[in-house]
N, C-alpha and C positions, 0 to 999 in steps of 0.2 A: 461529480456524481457522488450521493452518498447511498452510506450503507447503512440500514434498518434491522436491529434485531431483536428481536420481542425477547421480552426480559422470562416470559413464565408461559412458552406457548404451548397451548393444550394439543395434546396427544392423538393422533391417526387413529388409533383403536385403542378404543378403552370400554370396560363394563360400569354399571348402572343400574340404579334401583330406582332413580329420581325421573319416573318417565311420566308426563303428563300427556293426557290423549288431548288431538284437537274436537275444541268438542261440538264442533260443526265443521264443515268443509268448506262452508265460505267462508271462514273467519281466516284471517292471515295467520298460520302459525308463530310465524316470528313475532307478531305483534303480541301475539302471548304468550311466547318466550319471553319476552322485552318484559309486560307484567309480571311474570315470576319476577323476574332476576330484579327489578324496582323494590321486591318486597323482600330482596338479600336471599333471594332461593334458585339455588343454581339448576336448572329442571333441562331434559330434553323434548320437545313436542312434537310426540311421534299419533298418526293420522289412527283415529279407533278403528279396527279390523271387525268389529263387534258389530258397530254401530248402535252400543246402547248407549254412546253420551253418557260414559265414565269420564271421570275425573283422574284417576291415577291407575297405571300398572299395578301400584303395591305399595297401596294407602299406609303403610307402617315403614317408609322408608322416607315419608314426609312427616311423620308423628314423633320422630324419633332424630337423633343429629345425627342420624347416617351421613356419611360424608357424600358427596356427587361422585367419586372414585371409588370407586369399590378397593378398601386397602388387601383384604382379605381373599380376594381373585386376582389372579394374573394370567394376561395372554399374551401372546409370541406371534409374532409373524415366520412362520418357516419354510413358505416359499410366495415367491412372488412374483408374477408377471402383467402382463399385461391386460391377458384376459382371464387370468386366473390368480385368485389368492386363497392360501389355505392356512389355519390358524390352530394353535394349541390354547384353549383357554381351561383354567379352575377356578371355581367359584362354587363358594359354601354354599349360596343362596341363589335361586331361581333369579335373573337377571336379562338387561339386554346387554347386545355386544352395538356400538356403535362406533359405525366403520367410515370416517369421513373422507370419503372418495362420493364420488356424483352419484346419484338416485338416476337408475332408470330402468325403465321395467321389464328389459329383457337379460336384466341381472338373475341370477339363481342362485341361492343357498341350502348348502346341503350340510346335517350336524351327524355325524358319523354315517355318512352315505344317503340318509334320507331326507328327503325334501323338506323345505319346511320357508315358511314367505319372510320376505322383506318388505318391509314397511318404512315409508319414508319419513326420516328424523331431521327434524328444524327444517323442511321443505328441501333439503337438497341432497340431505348423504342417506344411508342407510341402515335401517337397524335392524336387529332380529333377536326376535327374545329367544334365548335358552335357559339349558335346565342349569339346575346344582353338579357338581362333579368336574371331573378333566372328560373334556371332547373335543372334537376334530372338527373344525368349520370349514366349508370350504367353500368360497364366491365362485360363479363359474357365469362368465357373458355368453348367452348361449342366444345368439340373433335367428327368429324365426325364418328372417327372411333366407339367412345364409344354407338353415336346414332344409328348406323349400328347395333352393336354388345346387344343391348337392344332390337333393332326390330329381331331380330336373335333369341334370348332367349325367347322374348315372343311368337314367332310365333314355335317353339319348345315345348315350353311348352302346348298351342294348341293344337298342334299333339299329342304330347304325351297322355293328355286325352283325345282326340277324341277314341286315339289307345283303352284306356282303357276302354271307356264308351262302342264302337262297340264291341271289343274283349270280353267284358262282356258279352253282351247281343247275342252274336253267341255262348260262351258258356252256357249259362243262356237255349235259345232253345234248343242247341244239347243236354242239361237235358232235359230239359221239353218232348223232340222229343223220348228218349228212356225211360223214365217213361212213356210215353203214349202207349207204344208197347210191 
């Protein structure tokens, strides 16, 4: 058996300024990742939310040698589980945070408590642009079907005792109704 260990492996979460939109949704992302990075430019291709068929997040982050790492930001993983992760990040500059763990769309991201979408980077992980400043990210897997299925049980279980508090008390009378007679 051998052992493999990547000499310079890039990072779970990190920020970015280098985000290029796909700029059609049939086109393969990764194949135009692949283009960037052919031309020495390390870019993440994340799906346009817009749908105006831009070209960059933040056309002066490719005009310029901004590095692909934001040196000048840093974020923290400070807690973590399985269906939940929450993050401290700072950053000078309006950026995305890119979170490589799987894309899927009953993921939720929330930047000091409010909502705000995820969009999916190089077709599999997830991104989310935020602001400048220190703020609090938090991933939350929040399965529709699981909240359906919680209002389901609870509204069940409802019935159920309503069933047995009435069904009590109709047999509670139909006693009481023939000890009186």
């Amino acid at each position: 058996m051998q052992v493999w260990e990547v000499a310079n492996p890039q990072p779970r979460v990190f920020l970015t300024r280098r985000v290029a939109f796909a700029s059609d949704p049939s086109d393969n992302p990764l194949v135009q990742a692949a283009n960037w990075n052919v031309k020495g430019i390390d870019v993440v291709i994340v799906e346009d939310p817009s749908g105006e068929n831009r070209t960059f997040a933040f056309p002066d982050a490719f005009e310029t040698d901004e590095p692909f790492y934001l040196p000048e930001g840093n974020i923290e993983i400070i807690k973590e589980e399985p269906e939940n992760l929450i993050l401290i990040y700072n950053a000078l500059k309006e950026c995305y945070i890119i979170l490589r763990d799987g894309w899927f769309p009953e993921w939720r991201a929330y930047i000091d408590g409010e909502e705000t979408e995820i969009f999916p980077a190089d077709m599999a992980f997830r991104a989310v642009r935020v602001p400048s400043g220190e703020h609090r990210v938090e991933f939350r897997y929040e399965p529709a079907s699981f909240i359906t299925g919680s209002r389901i049980t609870i509204l069940t279980l409802i019935l159920c005792v309503l069933m047995i508090f009435f069904g009590n008390k109709r047999l509670f009378n139909k006693l009481i109704n023939r000890q009186g007679s």
